[in-house]
C-alpha positions, 0 to 999 in steps of 0.5 A: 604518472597521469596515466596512473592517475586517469587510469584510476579515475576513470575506474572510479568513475565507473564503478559510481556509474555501475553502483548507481545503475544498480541501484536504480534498476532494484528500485520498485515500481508502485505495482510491485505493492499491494493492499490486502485484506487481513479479513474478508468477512467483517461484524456488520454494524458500528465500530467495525475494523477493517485491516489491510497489509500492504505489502510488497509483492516480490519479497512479501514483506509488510509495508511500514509508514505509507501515507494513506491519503484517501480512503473510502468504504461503499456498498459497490459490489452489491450495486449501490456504490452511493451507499458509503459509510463513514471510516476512520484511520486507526492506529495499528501495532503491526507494521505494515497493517493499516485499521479503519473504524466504519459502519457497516449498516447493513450486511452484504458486500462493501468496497474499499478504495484506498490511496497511498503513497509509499515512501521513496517511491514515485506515483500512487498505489490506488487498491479497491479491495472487496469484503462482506460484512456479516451480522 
C-alpha cells in the first residue's frame, strides 16, 4: 500500500515540477516588448500628442497598464539634445496606447525616451523612439 502511495506522490510531484518549468520558460524577457510610434510625423507646435503602443514582440498584441515612470521629449536627432520640451502623460482609450501632451516649438526631429515597467515582468523597458514634427 506505500508504494501505491509514493508512487503516486512522486507523479505528483513531477507533473508541479513540469507545470512550474513550463511556466517560467513561457515567461517573457523585457526585449520581447517594445515602444512604437502610432505616428511619425506630429503638428509642430502646443498641444501636440504623441502616441505609443507598447507591444509584445512575439504575439504583437498591445500592452495594457505599463507603468511609465520616465518620460522625456528633446531635439537629439537634429543635434540639439539640450533643447527638451515639456510633456505630459495623458489618458488613452485604447489598450495598449499610451498619449503625452508636449510642445514641439519648432519643426525638425525629436527624440522620446521613455522608461516602463511592465506588469509581471522583471527589469526595465528603456525605448527612444525618433518622430518629426512638421508645421
Amino acid at each position: 500500500m506505500t508504494t501505491i502511495f509514493t508512487k503516486r506522490a512522486a507523479a505528483a510531484a513531477l507533473a508541479a515540477a513540469l507545470l512550474a518549468s513550463a511556466a517560467f520558460a513561457a515567461r517573457a524577457e523585457i526585449s520581447d516588448y517594445e515602444f512604437r510610434l502610432v505616428q511619425t510625423e506630429i503638428k509642430q507646435g502646443d498641444g501636440a500628442i504623441v502616441a505609443v503602443q507598447l507591444v509584445d514582440k512575439r504575439s504583437g498584441k498591445p500592452v495594457p497598464d505599463a507603468v511609465i515612470f520616465a518620460s522625456r521629449i528633446d531635439m537629439a536627432p537634429d543635434g540639439m539634445p539640450t533643447m527638451a520640451a515639456p510633456i505630459e502623460a495623458m489618458p488613452s482609450t485604447e489598450p495598449g496606447v499610451y498619449r503625452f501632451k508636449t510642445h514641439l516649438i519648432m519643426a525638425g526631429g525629436w527624440r522620446l525616451s521613455l522608461g516602463a515597467k511592465i506588469q509581471g515582468e522583471t527589469g526595465t523597458l528603456e525605448s527612444k523612439l525618433v518622430l518629426k514634427a512638421v508645421p
